[in-house]
C-alpha positions as CSV (number, residue, x, y, z in Angstrom):
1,X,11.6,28.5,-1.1
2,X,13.7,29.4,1.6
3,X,11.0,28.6,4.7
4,X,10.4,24.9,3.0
5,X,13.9,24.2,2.8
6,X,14.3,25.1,6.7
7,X,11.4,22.9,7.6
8,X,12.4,20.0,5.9
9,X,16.2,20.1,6.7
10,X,14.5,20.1,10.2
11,X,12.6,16.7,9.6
12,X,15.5,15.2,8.9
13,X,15.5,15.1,5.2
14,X,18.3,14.7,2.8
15,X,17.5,13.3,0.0
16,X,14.7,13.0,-2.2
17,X,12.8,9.9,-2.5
18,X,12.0,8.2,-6.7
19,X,8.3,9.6,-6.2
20,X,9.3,13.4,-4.7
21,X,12.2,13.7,-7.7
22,X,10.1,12.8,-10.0
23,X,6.6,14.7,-9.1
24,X,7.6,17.8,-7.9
25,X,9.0,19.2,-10.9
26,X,5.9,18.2,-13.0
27,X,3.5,19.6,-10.7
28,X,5.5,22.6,-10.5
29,X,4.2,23.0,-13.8
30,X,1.2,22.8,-12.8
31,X,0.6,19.7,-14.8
32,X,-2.2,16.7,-14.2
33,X,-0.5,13.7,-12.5
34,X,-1.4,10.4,-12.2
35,X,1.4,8.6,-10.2
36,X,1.3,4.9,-8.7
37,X,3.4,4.9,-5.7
38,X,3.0,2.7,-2.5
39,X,2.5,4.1,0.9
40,X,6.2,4.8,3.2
41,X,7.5,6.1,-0.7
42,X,7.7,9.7,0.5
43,X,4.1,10.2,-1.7
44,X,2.9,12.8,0.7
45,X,5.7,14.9,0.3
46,X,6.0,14.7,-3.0
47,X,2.3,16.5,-3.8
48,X,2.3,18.6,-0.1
49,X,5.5,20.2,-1.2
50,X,4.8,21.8,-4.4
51,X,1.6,22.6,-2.8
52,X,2.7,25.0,-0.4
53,X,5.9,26.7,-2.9
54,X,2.7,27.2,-5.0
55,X,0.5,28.9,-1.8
56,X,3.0,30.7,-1.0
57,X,3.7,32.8,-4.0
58,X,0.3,33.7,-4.5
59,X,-0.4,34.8,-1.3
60,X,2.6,37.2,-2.4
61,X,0.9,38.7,-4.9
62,X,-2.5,38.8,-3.2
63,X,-2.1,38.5,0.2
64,X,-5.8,37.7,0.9
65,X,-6.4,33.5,2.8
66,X,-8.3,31.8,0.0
67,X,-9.7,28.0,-0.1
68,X,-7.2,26.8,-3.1
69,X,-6.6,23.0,-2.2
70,X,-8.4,20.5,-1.2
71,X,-6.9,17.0,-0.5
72,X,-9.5,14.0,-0.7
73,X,-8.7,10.8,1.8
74,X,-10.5,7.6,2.2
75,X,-10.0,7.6,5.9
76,X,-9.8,9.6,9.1
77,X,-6.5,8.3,10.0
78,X,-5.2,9.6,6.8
79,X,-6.5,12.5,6.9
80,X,-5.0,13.7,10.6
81,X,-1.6,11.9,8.9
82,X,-1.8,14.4,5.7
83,X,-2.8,16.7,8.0
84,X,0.4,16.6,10.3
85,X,3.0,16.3,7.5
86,X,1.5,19.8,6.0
87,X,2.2,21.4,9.7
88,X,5.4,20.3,9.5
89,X,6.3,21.2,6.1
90,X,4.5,24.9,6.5
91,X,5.2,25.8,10.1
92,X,7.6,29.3,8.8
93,X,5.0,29.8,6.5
94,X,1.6,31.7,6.7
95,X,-0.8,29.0,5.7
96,X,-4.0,27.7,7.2
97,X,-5.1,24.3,7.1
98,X,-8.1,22.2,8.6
99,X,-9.7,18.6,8.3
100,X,-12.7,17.7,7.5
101,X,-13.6,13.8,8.4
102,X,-16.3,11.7,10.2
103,X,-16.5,11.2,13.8
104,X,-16.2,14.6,14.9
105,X,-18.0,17.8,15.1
106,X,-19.7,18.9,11.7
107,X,-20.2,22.6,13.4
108,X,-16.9,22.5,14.6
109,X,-15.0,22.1,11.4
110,X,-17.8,24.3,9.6
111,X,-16.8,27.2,12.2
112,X,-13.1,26.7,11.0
113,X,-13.7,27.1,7.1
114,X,-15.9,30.4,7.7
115,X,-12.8,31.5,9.7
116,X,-10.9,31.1,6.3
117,X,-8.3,28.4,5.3
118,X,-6.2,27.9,2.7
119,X,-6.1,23.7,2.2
120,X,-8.8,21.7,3.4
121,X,-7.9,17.7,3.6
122,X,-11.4,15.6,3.6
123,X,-12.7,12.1,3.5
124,X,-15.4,12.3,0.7
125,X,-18.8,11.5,3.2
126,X,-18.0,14.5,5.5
127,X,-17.5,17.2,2.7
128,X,-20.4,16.2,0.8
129,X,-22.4,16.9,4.2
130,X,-20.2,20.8,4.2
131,X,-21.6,21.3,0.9
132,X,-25.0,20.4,1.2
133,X,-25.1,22.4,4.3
134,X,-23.8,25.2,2.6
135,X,-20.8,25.6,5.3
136,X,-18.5,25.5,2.1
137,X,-17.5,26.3,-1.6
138,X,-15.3,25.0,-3.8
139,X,-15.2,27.1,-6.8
140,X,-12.0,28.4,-5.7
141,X,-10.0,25.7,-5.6
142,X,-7.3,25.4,-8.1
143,X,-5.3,21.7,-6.5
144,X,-7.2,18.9,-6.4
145,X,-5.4,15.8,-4.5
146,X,-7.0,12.5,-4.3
147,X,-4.5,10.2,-2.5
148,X,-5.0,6.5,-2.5
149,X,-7.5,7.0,-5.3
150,X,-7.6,3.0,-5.3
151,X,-9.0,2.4,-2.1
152,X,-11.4,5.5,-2.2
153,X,-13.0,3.8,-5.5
154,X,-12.9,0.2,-3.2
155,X,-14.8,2.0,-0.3
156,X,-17.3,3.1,-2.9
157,X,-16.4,7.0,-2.9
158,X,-16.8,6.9,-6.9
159,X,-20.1,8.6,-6.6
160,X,-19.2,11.7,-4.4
161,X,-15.8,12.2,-6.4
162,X,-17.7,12.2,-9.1
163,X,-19.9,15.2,-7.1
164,X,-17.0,17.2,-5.7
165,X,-14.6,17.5,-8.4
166,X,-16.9,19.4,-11.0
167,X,-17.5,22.2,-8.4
168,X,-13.8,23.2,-8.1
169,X,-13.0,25.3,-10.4
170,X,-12.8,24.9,-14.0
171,X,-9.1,26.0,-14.3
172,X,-7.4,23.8,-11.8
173,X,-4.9,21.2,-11.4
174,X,-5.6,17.2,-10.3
175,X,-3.4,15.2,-8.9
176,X,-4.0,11.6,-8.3
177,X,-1.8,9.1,-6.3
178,X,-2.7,5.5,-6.1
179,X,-0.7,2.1,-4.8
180,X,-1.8,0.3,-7.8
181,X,-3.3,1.8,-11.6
182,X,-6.1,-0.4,-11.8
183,X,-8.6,0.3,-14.6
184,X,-11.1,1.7,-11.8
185,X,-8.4,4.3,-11.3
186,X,-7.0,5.0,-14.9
187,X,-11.4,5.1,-16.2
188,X,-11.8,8.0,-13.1
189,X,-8.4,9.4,-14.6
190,X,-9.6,9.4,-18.1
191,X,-13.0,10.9,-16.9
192,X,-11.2,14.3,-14.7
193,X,-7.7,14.4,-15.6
194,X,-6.5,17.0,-18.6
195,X,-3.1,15.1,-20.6
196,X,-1.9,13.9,-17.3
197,X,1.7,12.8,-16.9
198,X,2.1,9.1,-15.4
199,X,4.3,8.4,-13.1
200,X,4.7,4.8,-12.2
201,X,7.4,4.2,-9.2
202,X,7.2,1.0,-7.8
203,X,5.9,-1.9,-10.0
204,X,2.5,-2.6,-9.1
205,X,3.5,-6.8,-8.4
206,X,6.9,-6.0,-5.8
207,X,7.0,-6.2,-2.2
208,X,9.2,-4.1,-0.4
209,X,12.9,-5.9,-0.8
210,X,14.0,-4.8,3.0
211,X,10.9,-6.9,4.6
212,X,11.1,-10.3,5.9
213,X,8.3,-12.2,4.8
214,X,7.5,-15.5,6.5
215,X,4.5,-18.0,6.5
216,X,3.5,-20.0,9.6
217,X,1.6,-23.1,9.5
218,X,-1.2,-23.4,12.0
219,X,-4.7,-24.9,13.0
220,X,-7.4,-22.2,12.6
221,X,-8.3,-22.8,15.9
222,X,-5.1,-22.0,17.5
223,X,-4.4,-18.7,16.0
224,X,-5.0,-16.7,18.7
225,X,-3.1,-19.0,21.2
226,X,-0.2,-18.3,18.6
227,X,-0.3,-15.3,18.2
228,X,-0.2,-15.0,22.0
229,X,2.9,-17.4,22.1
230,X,4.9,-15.2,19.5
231,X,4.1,-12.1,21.3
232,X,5.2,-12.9,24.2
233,X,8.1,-15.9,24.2
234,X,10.3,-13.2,21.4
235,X,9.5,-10.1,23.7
236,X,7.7,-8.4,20.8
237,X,7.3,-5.0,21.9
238,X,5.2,-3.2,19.1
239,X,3.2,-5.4,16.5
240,X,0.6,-4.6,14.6
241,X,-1.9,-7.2,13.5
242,X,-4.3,-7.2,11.1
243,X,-7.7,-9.0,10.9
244,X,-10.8,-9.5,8.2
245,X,-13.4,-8.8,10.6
246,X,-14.3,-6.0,13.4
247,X,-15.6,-8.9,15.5
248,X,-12.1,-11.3,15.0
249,X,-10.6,-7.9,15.8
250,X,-12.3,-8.0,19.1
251,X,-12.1,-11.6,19.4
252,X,-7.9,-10.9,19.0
253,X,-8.1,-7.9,21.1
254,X,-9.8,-9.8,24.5
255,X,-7.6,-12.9,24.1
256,X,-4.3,-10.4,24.1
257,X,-5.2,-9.1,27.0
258,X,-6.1,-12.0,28.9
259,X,-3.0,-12.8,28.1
260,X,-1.2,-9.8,29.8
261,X,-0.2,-8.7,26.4
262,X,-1.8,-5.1,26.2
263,X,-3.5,-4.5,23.2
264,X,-6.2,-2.0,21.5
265,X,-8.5,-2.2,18.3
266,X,-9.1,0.2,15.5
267,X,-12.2,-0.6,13.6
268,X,-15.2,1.3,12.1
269,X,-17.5,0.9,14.8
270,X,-14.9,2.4,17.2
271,X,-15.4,6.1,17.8
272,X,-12.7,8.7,16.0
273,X,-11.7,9.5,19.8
274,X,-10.8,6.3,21.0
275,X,-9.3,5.5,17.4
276,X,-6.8,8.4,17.8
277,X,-6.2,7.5,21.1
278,X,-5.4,3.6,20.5
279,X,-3.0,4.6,17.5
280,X,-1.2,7.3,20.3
281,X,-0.3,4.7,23.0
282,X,0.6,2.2,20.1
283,X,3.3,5.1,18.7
284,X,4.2,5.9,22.1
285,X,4.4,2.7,23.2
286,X,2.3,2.4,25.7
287,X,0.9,-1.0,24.4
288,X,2.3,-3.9,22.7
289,X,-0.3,-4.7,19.8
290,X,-2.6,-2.8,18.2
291,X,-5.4,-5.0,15.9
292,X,-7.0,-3.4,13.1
293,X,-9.3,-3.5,10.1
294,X,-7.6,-2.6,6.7
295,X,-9.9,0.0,5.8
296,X,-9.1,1.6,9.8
297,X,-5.2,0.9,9.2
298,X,-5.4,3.5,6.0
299,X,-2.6,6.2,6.8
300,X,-1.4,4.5,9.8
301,X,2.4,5.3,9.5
302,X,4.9,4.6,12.4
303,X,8.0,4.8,12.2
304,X,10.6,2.0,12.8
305,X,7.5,-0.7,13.0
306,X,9.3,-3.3,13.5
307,X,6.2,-6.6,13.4
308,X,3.1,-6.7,11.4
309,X,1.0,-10.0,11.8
310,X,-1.8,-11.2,9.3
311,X,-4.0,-13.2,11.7
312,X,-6.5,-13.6,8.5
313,X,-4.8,-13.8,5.1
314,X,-6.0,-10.5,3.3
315,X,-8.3,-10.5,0.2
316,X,-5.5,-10.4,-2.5
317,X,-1.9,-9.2,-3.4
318,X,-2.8,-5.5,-3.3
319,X,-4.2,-5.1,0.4
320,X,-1.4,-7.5,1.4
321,X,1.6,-5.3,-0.1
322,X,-0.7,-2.6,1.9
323,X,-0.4,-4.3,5.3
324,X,3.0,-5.9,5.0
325,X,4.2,-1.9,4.1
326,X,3.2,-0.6,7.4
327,X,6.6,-2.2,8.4
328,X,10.2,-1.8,6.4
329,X,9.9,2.2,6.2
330,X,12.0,4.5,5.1
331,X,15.1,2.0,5.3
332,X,13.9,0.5,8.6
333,X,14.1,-3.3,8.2
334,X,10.8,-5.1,9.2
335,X,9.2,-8.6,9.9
336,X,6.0,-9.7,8.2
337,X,4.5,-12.5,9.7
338,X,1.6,-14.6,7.8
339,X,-0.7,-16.9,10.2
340,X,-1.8,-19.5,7.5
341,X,-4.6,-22.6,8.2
342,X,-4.8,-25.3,5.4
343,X,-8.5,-23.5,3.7
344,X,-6.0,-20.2,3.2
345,X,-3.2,-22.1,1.3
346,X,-4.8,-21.9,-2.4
347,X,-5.4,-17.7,-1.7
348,X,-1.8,-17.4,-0.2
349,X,-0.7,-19.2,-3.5
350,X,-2.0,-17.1,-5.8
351,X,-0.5,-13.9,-3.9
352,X,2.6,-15.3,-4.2
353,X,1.9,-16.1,-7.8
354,X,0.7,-12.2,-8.4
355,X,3.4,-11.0,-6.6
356,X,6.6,-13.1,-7.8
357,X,7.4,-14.7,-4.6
358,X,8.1,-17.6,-2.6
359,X,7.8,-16.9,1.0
360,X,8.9,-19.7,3.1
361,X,6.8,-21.6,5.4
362,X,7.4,-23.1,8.7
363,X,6.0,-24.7,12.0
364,X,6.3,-23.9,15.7
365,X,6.8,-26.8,17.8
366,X,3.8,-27.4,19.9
367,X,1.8,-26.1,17.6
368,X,2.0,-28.0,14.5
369,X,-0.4,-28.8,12.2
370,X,-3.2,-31.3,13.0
371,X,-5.6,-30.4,9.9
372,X,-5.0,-32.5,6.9
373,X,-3.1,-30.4,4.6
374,X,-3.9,-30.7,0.6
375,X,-1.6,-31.7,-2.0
376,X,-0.7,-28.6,-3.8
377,X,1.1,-28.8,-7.0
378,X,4.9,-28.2,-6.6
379,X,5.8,-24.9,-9.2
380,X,9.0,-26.0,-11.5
381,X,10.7,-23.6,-12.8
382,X,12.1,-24.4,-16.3
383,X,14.9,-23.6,-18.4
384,X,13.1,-21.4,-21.9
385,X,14.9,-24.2,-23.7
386,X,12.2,-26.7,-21.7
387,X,9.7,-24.5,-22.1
388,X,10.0,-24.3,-25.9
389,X,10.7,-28.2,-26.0
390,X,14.2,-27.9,-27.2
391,X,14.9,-29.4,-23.4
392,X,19.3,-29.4,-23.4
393,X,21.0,-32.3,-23.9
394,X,23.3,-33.8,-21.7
395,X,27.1,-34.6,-22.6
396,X,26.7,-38.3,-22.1
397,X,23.0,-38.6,-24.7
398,X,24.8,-36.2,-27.1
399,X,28.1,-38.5,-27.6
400,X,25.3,-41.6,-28.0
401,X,23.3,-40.0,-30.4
402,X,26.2,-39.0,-32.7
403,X,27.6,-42.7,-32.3
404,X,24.1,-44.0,-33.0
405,X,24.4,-41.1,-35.9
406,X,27.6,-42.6,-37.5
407,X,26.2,-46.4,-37.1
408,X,23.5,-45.5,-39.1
409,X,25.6,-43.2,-41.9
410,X,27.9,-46.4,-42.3
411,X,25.0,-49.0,-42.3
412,X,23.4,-46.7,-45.3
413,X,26.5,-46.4,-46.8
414,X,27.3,-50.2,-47.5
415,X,23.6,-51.1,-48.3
416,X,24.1,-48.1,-50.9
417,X,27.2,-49.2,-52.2
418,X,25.8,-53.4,-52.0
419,X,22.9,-52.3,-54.3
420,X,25.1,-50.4,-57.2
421,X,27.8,-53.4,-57.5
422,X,24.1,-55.7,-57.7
423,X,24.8,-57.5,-53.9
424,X,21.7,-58.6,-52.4
């Protein structure tokens, strides 16, 4: 469609990303997708696209604003994200969209769905409050998106999925896009999804190639004072760090500042208005750090990032591909810095394991290790031939076993030969 084409030449796009040439023409056919894609793949574009080509030719033919999409999100953050890239994508064409998330007003966004809309994107808690109130109705819906389908069913959304979907309508089209096809997603696919086509983009163990991964070795107790040191002694500009806790978070956030490194949080106790407002003067640079939950950081995406930090070393391999793909976006390069204390190495060892990699470590000076470090088994890599026991023979013990070889042949040979002519 002509208006499309003008909106995304004007964003810059040339090319289509593995995930958008891939998608689009399935769901074009209005086919059920499941599709594992990581986050800075162009995902978003790839179901927002076909989306609108779709809208668009049915308002043609009926020209009346109808609810017909809804797009589920486990966060506010990506919701306004989702939200944005549609404005972008539709701005030459006649389509209505609103959000419908936590933190702000329920009468609000009720007043804009009565007005009439034609793709509503929602985190799962707030819509379920729509419908009960009656503000709302899905039947209409034919598109059903649920993006980052693994960390909704993490956040324990499973139950109000399993409410919302079944009120769309019966003749309609689901989508699901996930960073990794855990069973949890592919049981939730099995229970909605109608012959769906999988698409798998990225395998689910690789970490983005253009990243620079690298481990520092500290004392737990001087994380913060680290991370301060880093900051400021390389003139880090924009870094975003991530943290376990909504009280380290805080912790992180005071020391920064004391510091005269300006810095802001987003957590779950923080208020949507402040949360919007940290992430603006992070993008616009009008701090240096911003410090965040992982659940919060969901669908923060700024371009160019060049640092992320993990003060605390995240749960496993998934949420750390997660927070080490915030930086090294679409062909930006990008550091990924790892703060590691001696009672995180066996967890850090088994992400590498998980994830194929060997990130190296080092030490700052004036900051090195104090804490008694464990002795961790040293990986070899072998040859197959090792593996299977057949270890390879070296030229030198192959020459000394066919000598020994020959020895023996000629010792059997004359004790054969001293036995048939009757020698003893």
């Amino acid at each position: 469609m002509p208006e499309i084409l003008k909106a995304i030449k004007e964003e810059g796009y040339e090319t289509p990303t593995e995930i958008q040439k891939k998608a689009i023409p399935i769901i074009l056919k209005k086919r059920d997708v499941l599709a594992a894609a990581q986050s800075g793949t162009g995902k978003t574009a790839a179901f927002v696209l076909p989306i609108l080509e779709d809208l668009a030719q049915q308002k043609r033919i009926e020209n009346k604003r109808v609810l017909r999409c809804l797009i589920l999100v486990p966060t506010r953050e990506l919701a306004s994200q989702v939200a944005r890239n549609i404005s972008f994508y539709a701005r030459y064409l006649d389509i209505v969209q609103t959000t419908a998330v936590g933190g702000l007003s329920n009468k609000l966004q009720a007043a804009k769905i009565a007005k009439g809309i034609d793709i509503l994107v929602a985190t799962p808690g707030r819509l379920i409050d729509h419908i009960q109130n009656k503000a709302i109705d899905l039947a209409s819906i034919n598109t059903l998106v649920l993006d980052e389908a693994d960390t909704m069913l993490d956040m324990g959304f499973l139950e109000e999925i399993e409410k919302i979907f079944p009120l769309a309508s019966s003749n309609r089209q689901i989508m699901m896009f996930s960073a990794t096809l855990n069973q949890n997603v592919k049981k939730l696919a099995k229970e909605f999804l109608k012959d769906p086509v999988v698409i798998e983009i990225t395998p689910q163990r690789s970490t983005v190639k253009i990243i620079d991964q690298q481990i520092i070795k500290v004392d737990f107790e001087r994380k913060a004072e680290l991370l301060s040191y880093l900051i400021g002694s390389r003139n880090w500009t924009q870094v975003l760090v991530f943290a376990n806790t909504k009280a380290t978070v805080d912790l992180i956030v005071d020391t920064l500042n004391l510091d005269g490194l300006p810095a802001l949080a987003i957590h779950g106790d923080i208020k949507q208005p402040a949360r919007a407002r940290a992430l603006r003067k992070f993008k616009d640079q009008e701090i240096r750090v911003l410090v965040a939950t992982d659940i919060a950081a969901r669908g923060i995406d700024i371009e160019g990032l060049p640092h992320v930090i993990n003060f605390d070393l995240p749960d496993g391999h998934s949420d750390y591909t997660h927070r080490i793909g915030r930086t090294g976006r679409a062909g930006n390069p990008g550091v990924a810095t790892t703060l590691l204390c001696v009672k995180e190495y066996k967890e850090m060892i088994a992400i590498e394991k998980e994830l194929i990699i060997n990130i190296p470590r080092m030490m700052i000076e004036g900051f090195e290790l104090t804490e008694k470090e464990p002795r961790v088994k040293k990986v070899v890599h072998k040859k197959l031939s090792e593996k299977k026991g057949l270890r390879e023979k070296k030229p030198k013990e192959k020459m000394q076993r066919r000598e020994n070889k020959e020895k023996k042949s000629k010792k059997t040979t004359k004790r054969d030969a001293n036995r048939k002519f009757g020698k003893r």
